[in-house]
C-alpha positions as CSV (number, residue, x, y, z in Angstrom):
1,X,-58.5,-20.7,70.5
2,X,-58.3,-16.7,70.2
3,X,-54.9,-15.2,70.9
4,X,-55.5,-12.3,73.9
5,X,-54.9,-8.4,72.6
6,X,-51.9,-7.3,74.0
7,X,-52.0,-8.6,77.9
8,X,-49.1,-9.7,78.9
9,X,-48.7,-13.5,79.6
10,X,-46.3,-15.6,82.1
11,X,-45.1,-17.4,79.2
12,X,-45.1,-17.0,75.6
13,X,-44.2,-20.0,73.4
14,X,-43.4,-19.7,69.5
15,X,-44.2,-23.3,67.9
16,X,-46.7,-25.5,68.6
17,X,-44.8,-28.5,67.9
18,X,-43.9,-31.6,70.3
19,X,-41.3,-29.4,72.0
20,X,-43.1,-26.3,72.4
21,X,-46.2,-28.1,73.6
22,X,-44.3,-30.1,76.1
23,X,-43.2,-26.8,77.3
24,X,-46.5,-24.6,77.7
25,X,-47.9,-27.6,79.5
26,X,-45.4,-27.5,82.2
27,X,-45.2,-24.2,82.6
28,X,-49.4,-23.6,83.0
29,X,-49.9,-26.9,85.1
30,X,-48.1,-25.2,87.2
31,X,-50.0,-22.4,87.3
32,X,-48.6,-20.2,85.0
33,X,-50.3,-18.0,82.1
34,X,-49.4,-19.4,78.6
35,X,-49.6,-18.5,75.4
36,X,-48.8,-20.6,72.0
37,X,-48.3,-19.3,69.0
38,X,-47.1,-21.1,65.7
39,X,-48.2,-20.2,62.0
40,X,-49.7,-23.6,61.2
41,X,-53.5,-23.8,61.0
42,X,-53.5,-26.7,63.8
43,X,-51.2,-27.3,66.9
44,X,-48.4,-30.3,66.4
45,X,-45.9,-28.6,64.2
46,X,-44.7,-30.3,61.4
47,X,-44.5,-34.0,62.6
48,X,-48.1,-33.5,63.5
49,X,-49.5,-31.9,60.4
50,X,-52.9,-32.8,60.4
51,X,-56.6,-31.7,58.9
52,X,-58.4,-34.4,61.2
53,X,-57.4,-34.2,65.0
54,X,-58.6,-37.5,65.5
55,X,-56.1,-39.1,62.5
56,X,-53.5,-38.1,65.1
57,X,-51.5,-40.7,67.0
58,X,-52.9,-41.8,70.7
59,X,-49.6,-39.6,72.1
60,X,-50.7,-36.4,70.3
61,X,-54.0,-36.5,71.1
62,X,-53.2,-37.0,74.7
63,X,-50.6,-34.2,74.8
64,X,-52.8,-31.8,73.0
65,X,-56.5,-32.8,75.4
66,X,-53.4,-32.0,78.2
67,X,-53.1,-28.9,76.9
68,X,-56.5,-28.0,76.8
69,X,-57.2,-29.5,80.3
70,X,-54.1,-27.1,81.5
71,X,-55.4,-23.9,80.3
72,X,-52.9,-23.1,77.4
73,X,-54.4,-20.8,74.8
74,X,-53.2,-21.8,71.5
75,X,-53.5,-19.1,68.2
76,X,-52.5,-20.9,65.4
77,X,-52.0,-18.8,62.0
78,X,-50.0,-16.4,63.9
79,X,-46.8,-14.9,63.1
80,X,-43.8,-13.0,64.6
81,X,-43.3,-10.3,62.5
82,X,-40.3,-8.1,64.6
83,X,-38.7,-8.6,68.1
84,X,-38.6,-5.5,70.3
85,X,-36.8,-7.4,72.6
86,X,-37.1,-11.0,74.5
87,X,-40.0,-9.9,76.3
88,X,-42.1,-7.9,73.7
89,X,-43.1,-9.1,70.4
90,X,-45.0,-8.3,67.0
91,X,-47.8,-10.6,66.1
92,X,-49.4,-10.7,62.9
93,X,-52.7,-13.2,63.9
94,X,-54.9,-13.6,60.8
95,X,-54.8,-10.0,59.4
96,X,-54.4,-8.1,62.9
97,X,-51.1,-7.0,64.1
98,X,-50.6,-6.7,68.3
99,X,-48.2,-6.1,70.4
100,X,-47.9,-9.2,73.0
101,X,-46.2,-9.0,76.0
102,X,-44.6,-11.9,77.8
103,X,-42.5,-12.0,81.4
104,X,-40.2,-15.6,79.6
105,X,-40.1,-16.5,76.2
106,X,-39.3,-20.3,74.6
107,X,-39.0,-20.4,71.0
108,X,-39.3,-23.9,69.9
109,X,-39.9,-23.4,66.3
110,X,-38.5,-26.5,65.0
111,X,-36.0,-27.7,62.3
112,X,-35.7,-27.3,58.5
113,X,-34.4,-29.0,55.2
114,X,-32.0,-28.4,53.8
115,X,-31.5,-28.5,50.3
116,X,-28.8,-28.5,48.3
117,X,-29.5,-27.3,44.7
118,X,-29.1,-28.9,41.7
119,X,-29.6,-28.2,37.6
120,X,-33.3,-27.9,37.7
121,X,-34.0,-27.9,41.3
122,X,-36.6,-24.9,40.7
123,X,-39.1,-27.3,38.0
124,X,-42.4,-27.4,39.7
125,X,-43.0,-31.1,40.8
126,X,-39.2,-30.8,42.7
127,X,-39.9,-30.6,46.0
128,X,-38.6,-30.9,49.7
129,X,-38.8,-34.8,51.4
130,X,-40.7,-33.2,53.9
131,X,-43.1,-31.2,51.8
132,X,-43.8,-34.1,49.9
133,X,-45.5,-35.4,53.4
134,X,-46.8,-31.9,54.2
135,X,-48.3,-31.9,50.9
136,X,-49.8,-35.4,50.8
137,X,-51.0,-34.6,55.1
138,X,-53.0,-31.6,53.1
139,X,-54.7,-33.6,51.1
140,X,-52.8,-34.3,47.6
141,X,-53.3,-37.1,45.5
142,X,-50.3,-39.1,44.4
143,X,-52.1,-42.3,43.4
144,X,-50.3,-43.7,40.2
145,X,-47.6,-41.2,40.3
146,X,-44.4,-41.5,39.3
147,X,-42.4,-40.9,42.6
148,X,-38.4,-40.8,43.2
149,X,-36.9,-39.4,46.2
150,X,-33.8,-38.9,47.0
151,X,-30.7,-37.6,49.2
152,X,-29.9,-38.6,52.9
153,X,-31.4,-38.8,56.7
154,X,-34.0,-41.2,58.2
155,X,-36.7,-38.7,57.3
156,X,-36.9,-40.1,53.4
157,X,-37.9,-43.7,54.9
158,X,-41.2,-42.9,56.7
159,X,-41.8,-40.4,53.4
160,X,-41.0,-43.3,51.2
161,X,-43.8,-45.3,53.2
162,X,-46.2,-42.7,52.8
163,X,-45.6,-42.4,49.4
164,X,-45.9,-46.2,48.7
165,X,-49.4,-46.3,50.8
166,X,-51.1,-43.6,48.7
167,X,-51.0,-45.3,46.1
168,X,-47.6,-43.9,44.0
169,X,-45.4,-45.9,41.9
170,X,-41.9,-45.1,43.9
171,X,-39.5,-45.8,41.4
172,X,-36.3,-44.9,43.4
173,X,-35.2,-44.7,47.1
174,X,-31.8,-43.0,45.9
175,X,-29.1,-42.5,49.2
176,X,-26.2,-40.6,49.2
177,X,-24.8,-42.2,52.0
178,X,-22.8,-45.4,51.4
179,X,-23.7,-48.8,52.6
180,X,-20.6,-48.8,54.5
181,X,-22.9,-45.4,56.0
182,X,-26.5,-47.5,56.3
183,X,-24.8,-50.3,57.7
184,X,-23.6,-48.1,60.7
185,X,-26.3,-46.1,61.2
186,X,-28.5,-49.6,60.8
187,X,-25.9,-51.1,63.9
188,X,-26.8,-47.7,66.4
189,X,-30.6,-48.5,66.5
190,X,-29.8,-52.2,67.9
191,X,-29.5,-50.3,71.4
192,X,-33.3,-48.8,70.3
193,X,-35.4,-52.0,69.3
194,X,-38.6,-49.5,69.0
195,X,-36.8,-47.3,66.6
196,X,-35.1,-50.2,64.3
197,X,-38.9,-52.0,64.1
198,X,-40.0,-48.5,62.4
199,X,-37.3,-48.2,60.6
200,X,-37.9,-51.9,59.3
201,X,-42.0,-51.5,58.9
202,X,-41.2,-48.7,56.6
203,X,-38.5,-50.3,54.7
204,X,-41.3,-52.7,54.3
205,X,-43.8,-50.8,53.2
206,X,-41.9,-49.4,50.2
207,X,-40.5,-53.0,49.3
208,X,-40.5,-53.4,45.9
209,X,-38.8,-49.9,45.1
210,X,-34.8,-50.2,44.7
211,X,-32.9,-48.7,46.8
212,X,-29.4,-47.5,46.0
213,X,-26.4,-46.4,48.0
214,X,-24.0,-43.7,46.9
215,X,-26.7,-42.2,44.9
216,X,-27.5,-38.8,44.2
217,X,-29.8,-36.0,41.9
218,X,-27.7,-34.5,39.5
219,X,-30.3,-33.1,37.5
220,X,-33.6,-32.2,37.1
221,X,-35.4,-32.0,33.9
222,X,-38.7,-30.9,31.7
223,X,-40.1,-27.7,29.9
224,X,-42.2,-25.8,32.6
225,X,-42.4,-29.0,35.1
226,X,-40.5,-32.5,36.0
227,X,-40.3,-34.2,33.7
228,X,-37.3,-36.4,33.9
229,X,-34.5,-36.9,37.0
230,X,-30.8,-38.2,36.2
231,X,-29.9,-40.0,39.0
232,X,-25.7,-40.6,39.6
233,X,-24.8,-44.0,40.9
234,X,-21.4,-45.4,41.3
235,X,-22.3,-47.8,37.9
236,X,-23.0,-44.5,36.3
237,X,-26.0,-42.2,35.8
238,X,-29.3,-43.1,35.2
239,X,-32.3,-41.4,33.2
240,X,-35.7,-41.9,34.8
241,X,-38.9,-40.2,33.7
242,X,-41.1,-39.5,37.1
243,X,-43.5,-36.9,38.1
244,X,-42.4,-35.8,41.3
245,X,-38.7,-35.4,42.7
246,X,-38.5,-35.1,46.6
247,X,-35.2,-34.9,47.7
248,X,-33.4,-33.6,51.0
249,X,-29.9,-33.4,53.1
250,X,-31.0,-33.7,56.1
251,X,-32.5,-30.9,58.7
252,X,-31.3,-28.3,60.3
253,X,-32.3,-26.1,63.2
254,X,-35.1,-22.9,62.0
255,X,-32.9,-20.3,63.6
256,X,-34.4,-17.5,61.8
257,X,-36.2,-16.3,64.8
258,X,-34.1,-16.6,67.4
């Protein structure tokens, strides 16, 4: 969909995530003029990263068709470059810069990782746990890779999954959290039996990979890419030659914008 020059909307919406979706549907079912913008190439932010609309789950597809059916316009590749004020923004949209007005304003843009350095955390082949899935959701080939990942947060299991299903050789699920940690975390989802079969399906999916608790990165190596990660464990570190590294702390909230 094309982004309108300039007129001023009932709503503008930055992110075209879950959240942002959610929003710009309820505001134009009832009747209000909506606009979306997010910098992705498609609509569904980064849980949602997709090249093929119909490789989306059923829930996605439904929320975006609801979108459509609603009247939201939707111009993805855009980007806020500068904030007048709450009500008038700067919009770079594929080379063209406007002025958009709107009367509200939701930014829904989502969280980040966050990730702590490390010795050799810039080596090309180190990468995010999450744009380890962006990557592979754009099309990259892992298959017979050497994989480890590493760090803390239920976002490295459904990675670890991916990983393990395209065909990798996931040598390490490393977590920093103890099993003391797991064990706790394992004992909340009992009250969310939907969310503790995922967890269990990807657990299973990745299988034959160790996993360790109290284990962490402490260093990256290799002469102009990854070559090598030395993983710290509570029996002492461990040398392990791989071809990617994704690792991650966790997310926190994109607050640049706001």
């Amino acid at each position: 969909m094309t982004a309108p020059r300039g007129a001023a909307v009932d709503l503008l919406v930055v992110g075209a995530g879950p959240a942002g979706l959610s929003a710009a549907i309820a505001a134009a079912e009832h009747g209000r003029r909506v606009l979306v913008l997010d910098q992705g190439l498609r609509p569904g932010g980064q849980i949602w990263r997709h090249r093929d609309e119909a490789a989306l789950p059923v829930g996605a597809r439904a929320m975006l068709e609801r979108a459509r059916a609603a009247g939201v316009t939707i111009a993805s590749g855009a980007r806020v470059v500068d904030a007048i004020s709450p009500r008038e923004l700067i919009v770079e949209f594929r080379g063209r810069v406007d002025r958009q007005l709107t009367r509200a304003l939701i930014v829904a843009t989502g969280a980040r990782e966050r990730f702590l350095p490390f010795p050799g955390w810039t080596l090309p082949g180190v990468v995010g746990v999450g744009g380890l899935q962006a990557l592979l959701k754009s099309g990259l080939s892992l298959s017979g890779a050497r994989v480890v990942i590493a760090g803390t947060g239920p976002l490295l299991f459904p990675v670890a999954a991916a990983v393990t299903r395209a065909g990798a050789e996931l040598l390490l699920f490393a977590e920093q959290a103890s099993w003391s940690g797991l064990a706790a975390f394992a004992a909340g989802l009992i009250a969310k039996p939907a969310a503790l079969r995922q967890a269990a399906e990807y657990r299973w999916a990745f299988r034959n990979t160790p996993l360790r608790a109290s284990s962490w990165v402490s260093a990256a190596e290799g002469y102009g890419r990854l070559r090598r990660v030395i993983v710290q464990s509570p029996g002492g570190p461990t040398a392990m030659d791989c071809d990617w590294l994704a690792t991650g702390a966790g997310l926190v909230p994109n607050t640049d914008l706001a």
